[in-house]
Kinemage of the C-alpha trace (Angstrom):
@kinemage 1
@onewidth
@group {chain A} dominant
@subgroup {mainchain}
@vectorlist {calphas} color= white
{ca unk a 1} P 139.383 88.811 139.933
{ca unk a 2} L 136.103 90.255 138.376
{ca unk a 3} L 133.072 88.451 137.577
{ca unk a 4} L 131.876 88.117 134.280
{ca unk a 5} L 128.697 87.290 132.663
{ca unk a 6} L 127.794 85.360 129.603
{ca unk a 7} L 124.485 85.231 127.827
{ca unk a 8} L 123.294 82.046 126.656
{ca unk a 9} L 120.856 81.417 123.787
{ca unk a 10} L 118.936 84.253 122.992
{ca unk a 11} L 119.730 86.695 125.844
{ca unk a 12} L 121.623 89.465 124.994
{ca unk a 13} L 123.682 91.893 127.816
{ca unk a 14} L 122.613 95.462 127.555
{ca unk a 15} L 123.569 98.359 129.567
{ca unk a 16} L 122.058 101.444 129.743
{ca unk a 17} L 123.194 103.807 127.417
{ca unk a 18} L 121.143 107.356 128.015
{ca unk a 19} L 121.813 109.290 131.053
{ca unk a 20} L 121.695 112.325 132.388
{ca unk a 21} L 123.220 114.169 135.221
{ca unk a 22} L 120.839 115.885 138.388
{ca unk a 23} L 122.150 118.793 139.828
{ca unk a 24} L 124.074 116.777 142.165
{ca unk a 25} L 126.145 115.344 139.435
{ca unk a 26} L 124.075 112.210 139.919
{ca unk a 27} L 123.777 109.789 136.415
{ca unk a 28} L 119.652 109.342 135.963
{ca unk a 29} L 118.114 107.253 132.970
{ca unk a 30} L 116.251 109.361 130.530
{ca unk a 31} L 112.863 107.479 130.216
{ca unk a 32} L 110.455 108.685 128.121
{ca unk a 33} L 107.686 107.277 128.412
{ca unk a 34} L 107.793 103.893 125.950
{ca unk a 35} L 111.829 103.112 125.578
{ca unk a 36} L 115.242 103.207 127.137
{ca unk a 37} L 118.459 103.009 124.976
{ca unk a 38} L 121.064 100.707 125.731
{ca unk a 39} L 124.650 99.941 124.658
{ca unk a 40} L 124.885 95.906 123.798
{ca unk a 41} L 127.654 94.467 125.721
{ca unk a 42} L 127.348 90.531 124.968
{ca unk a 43} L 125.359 87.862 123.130
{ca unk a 44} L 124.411 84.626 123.192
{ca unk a 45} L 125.373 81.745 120.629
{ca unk a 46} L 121.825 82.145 119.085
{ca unk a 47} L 121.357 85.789 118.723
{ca unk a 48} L 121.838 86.578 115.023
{ca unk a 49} L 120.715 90.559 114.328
{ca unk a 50} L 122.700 92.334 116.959
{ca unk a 51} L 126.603 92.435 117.703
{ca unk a 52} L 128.276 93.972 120.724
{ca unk a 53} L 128.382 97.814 120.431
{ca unk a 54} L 124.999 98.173 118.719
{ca unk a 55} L 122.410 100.559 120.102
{ca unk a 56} L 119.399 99.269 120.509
{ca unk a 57} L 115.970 100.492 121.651
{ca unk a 58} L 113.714 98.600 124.290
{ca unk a 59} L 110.099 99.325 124.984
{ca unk a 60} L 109.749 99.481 128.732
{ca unk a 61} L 106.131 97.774 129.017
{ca unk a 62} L 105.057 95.722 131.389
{ca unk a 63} L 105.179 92.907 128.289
{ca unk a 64} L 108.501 93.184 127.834
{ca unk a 65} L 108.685 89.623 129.244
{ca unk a 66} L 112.022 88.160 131.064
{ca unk a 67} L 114.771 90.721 132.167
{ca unk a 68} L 117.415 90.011 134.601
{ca unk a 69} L 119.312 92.887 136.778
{ca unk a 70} L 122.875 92.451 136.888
{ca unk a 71} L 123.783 91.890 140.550
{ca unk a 72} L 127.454 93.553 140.440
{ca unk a 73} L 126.039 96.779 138.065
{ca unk a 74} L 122.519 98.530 138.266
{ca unk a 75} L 123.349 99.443 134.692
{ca unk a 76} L 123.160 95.767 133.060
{ca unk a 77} L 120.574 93.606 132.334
{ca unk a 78} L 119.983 90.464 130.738
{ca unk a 79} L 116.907 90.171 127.938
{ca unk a 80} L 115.640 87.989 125.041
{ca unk a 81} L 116.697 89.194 122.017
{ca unk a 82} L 113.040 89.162 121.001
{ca unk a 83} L 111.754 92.409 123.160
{ca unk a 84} L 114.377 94.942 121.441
{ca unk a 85} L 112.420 96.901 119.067
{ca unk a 86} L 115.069 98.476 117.161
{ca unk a 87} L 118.570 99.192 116.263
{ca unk a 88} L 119.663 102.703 116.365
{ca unk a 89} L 121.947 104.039 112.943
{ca unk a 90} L 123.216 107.266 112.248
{ca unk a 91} L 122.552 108.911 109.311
{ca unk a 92} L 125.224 111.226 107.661
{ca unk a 93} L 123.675 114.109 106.170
């Protein structure tokens, strides 16, 4: 039986959605130097502008306020809905 998590309020579960491989087939995030793009994988009951599946940008400064590591995956975090600065759309065209 796995564990699963469930974000209350305004958290919302994020993993990390940009990675690239070393040349030991190792996964690496690709930081640049303001944000990191993550998948959304849950939401709390007051989180109204984001849905599981978006992609959303987060500004990695030291103000991003409360973030929570996963314990059973490197890749997820927990965060206010608050510090994600964008969703990310693709155009046609």
């Amino acid at each position: 039986m796995g564990v699963q998590y469930l974000p209350r309020k305004d958290f919302v579960m994020l993993r990390l959605s940009n990675r690239e491989t070393n040349e030991m087939g190792i996964a690496l995030p690709q930081r640049s130097s303001s944000s990191l793009q993550f998948r959304v994988e849950a939401v709390g009951d007051d989180v109204r502008n984001l849905s599981v599946g978006d992609r959303v940008i987060v500004y990695a400064k030291q103000g991003m306020g409360d973030y929570y590591e996963l314990p059973t995956d490197s890749n997820l975090i927990l965060l206010r809905e608050e510090f994600i600065a964008a969703r990310v759309v693709e155009s046609e065209g």
